[in-house]
DSSP file (Angstrom, degrees, kcal/mol; ACC not computed):
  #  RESIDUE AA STRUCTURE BP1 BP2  ACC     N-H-->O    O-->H-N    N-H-->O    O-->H-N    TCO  KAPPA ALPHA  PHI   PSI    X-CA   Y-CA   Z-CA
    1    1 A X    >         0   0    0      0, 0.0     3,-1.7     0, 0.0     6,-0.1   0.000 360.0 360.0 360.0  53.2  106.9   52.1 -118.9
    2    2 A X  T 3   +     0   0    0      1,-0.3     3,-0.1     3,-0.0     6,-0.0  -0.374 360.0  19.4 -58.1 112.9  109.3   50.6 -116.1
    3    3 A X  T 3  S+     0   0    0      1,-0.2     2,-1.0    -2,-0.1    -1,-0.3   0.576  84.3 149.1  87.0  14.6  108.0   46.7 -115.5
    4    4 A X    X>  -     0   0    0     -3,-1.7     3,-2.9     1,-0.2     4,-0.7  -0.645  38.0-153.8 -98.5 108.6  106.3   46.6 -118.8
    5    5 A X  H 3> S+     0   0    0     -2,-1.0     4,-1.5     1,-0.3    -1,-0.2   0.315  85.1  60.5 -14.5 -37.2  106.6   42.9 -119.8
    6    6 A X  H 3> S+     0   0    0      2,-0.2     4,-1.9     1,-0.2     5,-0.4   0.731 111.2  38.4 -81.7 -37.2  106.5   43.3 -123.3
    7    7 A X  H <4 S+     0   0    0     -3,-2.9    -2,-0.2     2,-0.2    -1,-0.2   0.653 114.1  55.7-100.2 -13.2  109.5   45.4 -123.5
    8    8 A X  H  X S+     0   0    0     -4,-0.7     4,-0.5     2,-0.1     5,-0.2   0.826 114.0  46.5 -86.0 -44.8  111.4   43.3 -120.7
    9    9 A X  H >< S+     0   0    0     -4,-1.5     3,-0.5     2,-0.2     4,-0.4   0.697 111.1  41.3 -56.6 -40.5  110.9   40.8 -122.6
   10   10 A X  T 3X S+     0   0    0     -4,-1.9     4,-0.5     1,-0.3    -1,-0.2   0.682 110.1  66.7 -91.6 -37.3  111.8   42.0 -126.2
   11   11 A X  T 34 S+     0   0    0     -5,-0.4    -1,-0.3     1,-0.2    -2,-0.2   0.796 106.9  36.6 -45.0 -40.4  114.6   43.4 -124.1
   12   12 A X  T << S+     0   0    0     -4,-0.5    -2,-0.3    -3,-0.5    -1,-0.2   0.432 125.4  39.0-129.8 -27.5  115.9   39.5 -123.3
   13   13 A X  T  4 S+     0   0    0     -4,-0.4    -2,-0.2    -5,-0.2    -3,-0.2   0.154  84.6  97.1-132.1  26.5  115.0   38.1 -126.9
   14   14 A X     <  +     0   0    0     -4,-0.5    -2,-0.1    -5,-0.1    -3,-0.1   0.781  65.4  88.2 -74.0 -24.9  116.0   40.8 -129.0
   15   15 A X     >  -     0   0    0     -5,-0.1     4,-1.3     1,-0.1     5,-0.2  -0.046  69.8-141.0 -82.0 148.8  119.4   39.4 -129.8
   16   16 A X  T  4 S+     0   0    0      2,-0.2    -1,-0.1     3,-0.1     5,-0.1   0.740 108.9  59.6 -93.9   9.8  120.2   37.2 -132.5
   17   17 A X  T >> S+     0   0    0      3,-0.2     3,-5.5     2,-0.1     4,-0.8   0.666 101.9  56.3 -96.0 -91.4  122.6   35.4 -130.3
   18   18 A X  H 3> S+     0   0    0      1,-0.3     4,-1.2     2,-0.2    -2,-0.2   0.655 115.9  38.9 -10.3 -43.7  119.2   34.6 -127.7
   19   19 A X  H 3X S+     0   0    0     -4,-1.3     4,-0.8     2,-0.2    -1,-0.3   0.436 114.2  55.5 -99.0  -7.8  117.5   33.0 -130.9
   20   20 A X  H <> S+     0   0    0     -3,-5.5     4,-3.4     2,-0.2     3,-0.5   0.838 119.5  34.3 -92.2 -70.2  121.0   31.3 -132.0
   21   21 A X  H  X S+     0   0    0     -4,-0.8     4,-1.5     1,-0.3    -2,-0.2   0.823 116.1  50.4 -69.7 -29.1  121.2   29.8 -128.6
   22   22 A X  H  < S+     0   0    0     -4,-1.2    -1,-0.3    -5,-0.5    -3,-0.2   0.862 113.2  51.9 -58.4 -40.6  117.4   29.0 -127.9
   23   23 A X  H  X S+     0   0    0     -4,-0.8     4,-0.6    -3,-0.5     3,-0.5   0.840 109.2  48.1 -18.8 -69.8  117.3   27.3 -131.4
   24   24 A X  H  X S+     0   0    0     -4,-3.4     4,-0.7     1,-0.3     3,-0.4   0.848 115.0  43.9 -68.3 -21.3  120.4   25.0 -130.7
   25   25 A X  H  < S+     0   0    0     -4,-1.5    51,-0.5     1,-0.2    -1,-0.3   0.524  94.2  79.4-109.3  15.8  119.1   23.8 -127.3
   26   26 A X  H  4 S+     0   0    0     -3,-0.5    -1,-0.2    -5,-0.2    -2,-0.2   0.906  97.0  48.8 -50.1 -33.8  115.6   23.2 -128.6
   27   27 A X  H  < S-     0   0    0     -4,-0.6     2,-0.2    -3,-0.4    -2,-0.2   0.954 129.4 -39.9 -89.2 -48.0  117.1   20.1 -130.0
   28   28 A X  S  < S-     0   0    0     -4,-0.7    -1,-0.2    46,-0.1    46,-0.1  -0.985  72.4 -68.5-157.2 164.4  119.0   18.6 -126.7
   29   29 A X        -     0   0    0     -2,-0.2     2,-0.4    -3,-0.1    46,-0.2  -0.631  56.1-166.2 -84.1 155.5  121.1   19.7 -123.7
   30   30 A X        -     0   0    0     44,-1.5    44,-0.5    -2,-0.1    -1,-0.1  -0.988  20.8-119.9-144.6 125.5  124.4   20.8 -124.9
   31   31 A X     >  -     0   0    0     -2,-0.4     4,-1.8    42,-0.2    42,-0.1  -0.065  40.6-103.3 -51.1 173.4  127.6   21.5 -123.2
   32   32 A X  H  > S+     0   0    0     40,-0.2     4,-3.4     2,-0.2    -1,-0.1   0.907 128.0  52.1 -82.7 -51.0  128.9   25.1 -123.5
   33   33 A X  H >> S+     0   0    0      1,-0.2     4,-1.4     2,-0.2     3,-1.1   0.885 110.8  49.6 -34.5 -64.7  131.5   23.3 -126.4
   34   34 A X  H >> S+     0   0    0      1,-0.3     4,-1.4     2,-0.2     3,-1.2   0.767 104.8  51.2  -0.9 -87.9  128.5   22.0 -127.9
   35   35 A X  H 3X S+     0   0    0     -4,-1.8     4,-2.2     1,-0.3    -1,-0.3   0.768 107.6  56.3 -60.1 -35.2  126.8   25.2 -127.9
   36   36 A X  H << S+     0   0    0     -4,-3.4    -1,-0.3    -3,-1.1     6,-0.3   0.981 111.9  44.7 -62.3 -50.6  130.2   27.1 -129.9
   37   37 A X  H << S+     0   0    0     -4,-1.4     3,-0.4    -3,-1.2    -2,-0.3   0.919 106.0  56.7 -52.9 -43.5  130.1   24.7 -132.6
   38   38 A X  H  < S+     0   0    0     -4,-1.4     2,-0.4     1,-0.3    -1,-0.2   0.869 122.3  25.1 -65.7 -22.2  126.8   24.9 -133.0
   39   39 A X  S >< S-     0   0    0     -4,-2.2     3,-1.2    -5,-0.2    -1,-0.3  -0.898  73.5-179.4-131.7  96.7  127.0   28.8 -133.5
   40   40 A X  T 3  S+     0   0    0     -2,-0.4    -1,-0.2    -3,-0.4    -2,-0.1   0.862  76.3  58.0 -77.0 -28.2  130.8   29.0 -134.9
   41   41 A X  T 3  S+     0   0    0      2,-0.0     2,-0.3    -5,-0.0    -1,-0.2   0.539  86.6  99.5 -99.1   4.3  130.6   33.2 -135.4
   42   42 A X  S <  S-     0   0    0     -3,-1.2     2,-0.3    -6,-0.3     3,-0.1  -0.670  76.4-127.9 -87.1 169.7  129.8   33.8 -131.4
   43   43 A X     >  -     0   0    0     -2,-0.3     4,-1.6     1,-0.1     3,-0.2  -0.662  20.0-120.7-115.2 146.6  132.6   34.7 -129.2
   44   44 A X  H  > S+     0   0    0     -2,-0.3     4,-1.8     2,-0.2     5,-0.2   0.979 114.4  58.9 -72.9 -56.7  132.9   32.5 -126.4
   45   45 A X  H  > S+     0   0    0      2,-0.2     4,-2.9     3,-0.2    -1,-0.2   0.750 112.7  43.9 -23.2 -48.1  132.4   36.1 -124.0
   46   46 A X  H  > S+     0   0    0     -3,-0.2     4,-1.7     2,-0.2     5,-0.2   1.000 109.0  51.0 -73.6 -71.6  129.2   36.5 -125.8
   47   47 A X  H  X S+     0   0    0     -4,-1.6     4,-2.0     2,-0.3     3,-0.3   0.701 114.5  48.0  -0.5 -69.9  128.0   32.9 -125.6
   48   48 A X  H >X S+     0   0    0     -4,-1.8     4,-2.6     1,-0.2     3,-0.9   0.945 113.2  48.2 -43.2 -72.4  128.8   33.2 -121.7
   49   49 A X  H 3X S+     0   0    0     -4,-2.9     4,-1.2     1,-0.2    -2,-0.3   0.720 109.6  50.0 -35.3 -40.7  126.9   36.5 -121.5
   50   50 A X  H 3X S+     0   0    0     -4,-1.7     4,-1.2    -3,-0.3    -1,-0.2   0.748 110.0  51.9 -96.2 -21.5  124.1   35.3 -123.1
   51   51 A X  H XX S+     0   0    0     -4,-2.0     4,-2.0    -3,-0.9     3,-1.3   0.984 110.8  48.2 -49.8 -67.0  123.9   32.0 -120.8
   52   52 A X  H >X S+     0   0    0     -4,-2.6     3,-2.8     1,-0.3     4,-1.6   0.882 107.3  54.8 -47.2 -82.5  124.0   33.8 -118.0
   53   53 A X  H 3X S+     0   0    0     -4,-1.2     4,-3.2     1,-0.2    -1,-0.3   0.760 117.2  39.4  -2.2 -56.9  121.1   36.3 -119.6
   54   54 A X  H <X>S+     0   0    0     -3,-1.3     5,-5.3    -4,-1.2     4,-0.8   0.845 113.8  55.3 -81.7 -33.3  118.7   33.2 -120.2
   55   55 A X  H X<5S+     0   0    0     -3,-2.8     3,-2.0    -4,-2.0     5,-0.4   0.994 108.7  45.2 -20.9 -94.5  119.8   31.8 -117.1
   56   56 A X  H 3<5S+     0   0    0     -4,-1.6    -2,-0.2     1,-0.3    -3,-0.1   0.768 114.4  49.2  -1.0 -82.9  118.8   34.9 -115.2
   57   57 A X  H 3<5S-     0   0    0     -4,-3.2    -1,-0.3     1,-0.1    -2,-0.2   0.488 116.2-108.8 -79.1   5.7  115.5   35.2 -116.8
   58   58 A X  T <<5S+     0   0    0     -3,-2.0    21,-0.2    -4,-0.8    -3,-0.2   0.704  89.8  99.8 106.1  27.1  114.5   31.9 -116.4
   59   59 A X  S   <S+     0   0    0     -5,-5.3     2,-0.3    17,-0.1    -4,-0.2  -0.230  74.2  67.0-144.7  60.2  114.6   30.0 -119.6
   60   60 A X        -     0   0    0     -5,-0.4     2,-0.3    16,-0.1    16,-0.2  -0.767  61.8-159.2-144.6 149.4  118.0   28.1 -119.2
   61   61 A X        -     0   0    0     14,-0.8     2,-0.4    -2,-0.3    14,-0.4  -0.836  13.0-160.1-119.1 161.1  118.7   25.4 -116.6
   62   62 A X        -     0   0    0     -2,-0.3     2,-0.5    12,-0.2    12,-0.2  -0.950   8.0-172.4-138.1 147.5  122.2   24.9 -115.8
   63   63 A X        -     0   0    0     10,-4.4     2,-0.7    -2,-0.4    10,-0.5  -0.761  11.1-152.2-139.7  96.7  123.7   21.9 -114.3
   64   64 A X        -     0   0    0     -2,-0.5     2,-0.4     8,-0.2     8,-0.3  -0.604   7.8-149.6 -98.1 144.0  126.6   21.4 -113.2
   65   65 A X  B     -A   71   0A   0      6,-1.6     2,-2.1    -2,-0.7     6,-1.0  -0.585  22.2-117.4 -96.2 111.8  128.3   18.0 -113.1
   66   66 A X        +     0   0    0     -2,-0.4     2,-0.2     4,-0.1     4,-0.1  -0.430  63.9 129.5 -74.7  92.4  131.0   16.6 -110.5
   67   67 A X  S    S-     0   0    0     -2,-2.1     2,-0.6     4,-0.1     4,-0.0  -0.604  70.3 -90.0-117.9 165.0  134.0   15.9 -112.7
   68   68 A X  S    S+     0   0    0     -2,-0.2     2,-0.4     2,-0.1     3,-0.0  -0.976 123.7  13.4 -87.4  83.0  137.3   16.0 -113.7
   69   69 A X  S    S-     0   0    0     -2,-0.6     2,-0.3     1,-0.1     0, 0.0   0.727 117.0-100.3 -49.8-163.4  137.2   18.9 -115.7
   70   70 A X        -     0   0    0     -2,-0.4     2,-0.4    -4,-0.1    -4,-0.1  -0.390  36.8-131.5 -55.7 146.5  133.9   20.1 -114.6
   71   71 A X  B     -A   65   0A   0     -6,-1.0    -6,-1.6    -2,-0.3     2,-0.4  -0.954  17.9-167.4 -84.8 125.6  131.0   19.5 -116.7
   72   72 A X        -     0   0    0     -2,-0.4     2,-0.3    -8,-0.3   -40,-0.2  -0.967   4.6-173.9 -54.7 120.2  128.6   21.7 -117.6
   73   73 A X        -     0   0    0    -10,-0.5   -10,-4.4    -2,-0.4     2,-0.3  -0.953   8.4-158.7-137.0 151.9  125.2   21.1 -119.3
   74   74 A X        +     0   0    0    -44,-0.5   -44,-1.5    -2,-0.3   -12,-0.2  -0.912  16.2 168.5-128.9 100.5  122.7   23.8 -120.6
   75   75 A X        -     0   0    0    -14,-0.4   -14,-0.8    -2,-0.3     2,-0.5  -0.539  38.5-115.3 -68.9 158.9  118.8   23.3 -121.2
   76   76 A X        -     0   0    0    -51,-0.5   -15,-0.1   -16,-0.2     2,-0.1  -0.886  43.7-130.3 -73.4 152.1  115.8   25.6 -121.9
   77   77 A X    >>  -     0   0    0     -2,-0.5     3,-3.0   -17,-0.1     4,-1.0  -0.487  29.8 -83.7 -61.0 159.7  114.1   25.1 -119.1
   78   78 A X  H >> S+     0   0    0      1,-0.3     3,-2.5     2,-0.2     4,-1.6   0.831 133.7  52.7 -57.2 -38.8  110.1   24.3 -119.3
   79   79 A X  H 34 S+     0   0    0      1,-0.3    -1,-0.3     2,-0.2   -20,-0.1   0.317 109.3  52.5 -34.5 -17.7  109.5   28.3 -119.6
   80   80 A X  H <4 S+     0   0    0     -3,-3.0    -1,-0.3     2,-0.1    -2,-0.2   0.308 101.5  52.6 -72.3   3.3  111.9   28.2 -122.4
   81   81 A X  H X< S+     0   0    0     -3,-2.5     3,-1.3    -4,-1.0    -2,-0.2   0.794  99.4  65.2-102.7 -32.9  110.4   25.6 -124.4
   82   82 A X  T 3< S+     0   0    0     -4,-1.6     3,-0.2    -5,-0.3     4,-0.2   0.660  98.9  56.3 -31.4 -22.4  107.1   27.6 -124.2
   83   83 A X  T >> S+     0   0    0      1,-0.2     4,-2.7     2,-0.1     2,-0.8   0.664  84.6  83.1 -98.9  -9.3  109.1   30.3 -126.3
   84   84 A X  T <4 S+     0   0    0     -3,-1.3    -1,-0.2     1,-0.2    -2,-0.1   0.115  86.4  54.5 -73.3  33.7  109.8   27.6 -128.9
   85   85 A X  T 34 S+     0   0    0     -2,-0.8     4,-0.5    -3,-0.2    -1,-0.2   0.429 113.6  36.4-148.2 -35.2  106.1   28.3 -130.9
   86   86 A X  T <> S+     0   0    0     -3,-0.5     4,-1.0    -4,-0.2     5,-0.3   0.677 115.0  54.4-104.7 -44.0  106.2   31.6 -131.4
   87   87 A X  H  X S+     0   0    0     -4,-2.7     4,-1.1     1,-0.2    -3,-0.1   0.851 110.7  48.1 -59.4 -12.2  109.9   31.8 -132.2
   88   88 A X  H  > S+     0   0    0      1,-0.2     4,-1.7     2,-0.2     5,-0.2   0.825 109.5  54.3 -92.6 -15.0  109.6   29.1 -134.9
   89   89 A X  H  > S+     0   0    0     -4,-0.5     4,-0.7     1,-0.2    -1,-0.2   0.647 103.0  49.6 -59.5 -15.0  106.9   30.9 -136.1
   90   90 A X  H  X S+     0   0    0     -4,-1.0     4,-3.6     2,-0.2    -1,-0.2   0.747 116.8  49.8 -79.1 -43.1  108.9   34.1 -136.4
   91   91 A X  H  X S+     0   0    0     -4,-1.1     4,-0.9    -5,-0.3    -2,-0.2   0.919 109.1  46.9 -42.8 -46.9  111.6   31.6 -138.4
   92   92 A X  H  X S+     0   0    0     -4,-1.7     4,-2.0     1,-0.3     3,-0.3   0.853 116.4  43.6 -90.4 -25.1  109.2   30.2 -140.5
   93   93 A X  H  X S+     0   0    0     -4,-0.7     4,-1.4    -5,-0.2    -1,-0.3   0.979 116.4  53.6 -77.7 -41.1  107.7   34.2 -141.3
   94   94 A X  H  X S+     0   0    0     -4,-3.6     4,-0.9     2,-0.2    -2,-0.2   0.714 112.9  39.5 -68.2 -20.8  111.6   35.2 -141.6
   95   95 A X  H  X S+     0   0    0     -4,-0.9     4,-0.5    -3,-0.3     3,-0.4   0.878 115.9  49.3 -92.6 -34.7  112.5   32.4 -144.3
   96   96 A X  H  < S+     0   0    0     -4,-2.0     4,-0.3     1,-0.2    -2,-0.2   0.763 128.7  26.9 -69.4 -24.3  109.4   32.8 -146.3
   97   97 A X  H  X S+     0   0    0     -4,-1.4     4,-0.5    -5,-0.1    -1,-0.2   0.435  87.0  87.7-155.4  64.4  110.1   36.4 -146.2
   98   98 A X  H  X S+     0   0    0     -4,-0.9     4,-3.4    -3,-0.4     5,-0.4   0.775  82.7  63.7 -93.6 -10.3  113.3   37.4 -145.9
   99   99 A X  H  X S+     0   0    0     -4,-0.5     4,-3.2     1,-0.2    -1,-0.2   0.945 104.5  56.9 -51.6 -38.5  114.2   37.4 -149.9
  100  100 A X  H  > S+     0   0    0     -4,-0.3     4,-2.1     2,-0.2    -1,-0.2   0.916 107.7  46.1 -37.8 -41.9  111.4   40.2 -149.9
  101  101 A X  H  X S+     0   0    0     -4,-0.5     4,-4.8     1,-0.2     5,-0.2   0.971 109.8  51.9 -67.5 -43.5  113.4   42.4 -147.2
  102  102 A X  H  X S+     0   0    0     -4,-3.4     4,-2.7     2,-0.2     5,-0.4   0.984 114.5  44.7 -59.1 -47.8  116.5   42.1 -148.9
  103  103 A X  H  X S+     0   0    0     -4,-3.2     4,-2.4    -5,-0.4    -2,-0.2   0.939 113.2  45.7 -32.3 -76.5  114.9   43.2 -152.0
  104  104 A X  H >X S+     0   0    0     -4,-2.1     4,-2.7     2,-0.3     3,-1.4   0.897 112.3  54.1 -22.9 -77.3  113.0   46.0 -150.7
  105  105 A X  H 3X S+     0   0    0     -4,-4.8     4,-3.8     1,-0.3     5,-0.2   0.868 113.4  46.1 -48.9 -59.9  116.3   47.0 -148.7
  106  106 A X  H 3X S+     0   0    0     -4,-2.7     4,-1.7    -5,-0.2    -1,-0.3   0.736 111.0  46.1 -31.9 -49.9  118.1   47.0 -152.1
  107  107 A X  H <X S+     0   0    0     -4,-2.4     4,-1.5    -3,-1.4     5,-0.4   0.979 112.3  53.7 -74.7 -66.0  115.8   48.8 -154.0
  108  108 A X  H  X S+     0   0    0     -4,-2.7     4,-5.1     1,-0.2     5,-0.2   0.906 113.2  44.5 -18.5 -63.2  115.5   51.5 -150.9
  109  109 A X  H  X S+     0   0    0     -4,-3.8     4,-1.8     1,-0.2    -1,-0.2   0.955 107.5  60.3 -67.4 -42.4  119.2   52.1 -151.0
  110  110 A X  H  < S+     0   0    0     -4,-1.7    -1,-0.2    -5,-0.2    -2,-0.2   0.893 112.4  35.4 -24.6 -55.8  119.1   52.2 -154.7
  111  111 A X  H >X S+     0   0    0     -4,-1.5     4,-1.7    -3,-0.2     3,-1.2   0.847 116.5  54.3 -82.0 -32.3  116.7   55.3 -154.7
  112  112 A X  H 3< S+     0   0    0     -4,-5.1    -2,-0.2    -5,-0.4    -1,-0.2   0.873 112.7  43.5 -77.3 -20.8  118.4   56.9 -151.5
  113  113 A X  T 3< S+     0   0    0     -4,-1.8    -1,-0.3    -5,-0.2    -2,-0.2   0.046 112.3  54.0 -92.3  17.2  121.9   56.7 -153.3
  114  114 A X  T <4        0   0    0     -3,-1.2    -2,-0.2    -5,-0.1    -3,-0.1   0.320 360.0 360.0-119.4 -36.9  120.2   58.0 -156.6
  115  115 A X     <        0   0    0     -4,-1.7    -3,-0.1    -5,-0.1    -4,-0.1   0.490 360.0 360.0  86.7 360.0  118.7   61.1 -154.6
């Protein structure tokens, strides 16, 4: 299924770093520092990679400023703020029920380590 949207897509917002970083610049544009504080446990390599990635597909802007350092600033673009309505809805179904999963998981591994 070569060009099938769904799966390019899923492909590009599968990552929990892609929902770490779509999440922090829902709120404002953020320098790349910014964006490391915001998400202390990403590696600045990943971080990078995963700008580029959003970049790429078109739901990052990036702008860079002439200064002394350089400046950088990172937005969603409007085509990433579109994605912000169905990912908080994915949030709001993951907090309401991720103590179920963990259960569930627990109990699973329970029975599979039991035999």
């Amino acid at each position: 299924m070569r060009g099938c949207p769904i799966r390019e897509t899923l492909e590009h917002l599968g990552s929990k770093w892609t929902v770490l970083v779509v999440i922090a610049l829902s709120r404002q544009t953020r320098r790349f520092s910014e964006l490391r504080r915001d998400i202390p446990d990403i590696s600045q390599r990943m971080l990078t990679q995963t700008l580029r990635d959003l970049e790429r597909v078109g739901l990052v802007e990036r702008e860079l400023h002439a200064a002394v350092p350089p400046r950088v600033d990172y937005r969603l673009s409007p085509m990433g703020m579109s994605l912000l309505p169905p990912l908080l809805g994915i949030i709001d179904w993951a907090t309401q029920n991720g103590g179920a999963m963990h259960g569930a998981r627990q109990r699973y591994d329970a029975a599979a380590e039991a035999g």
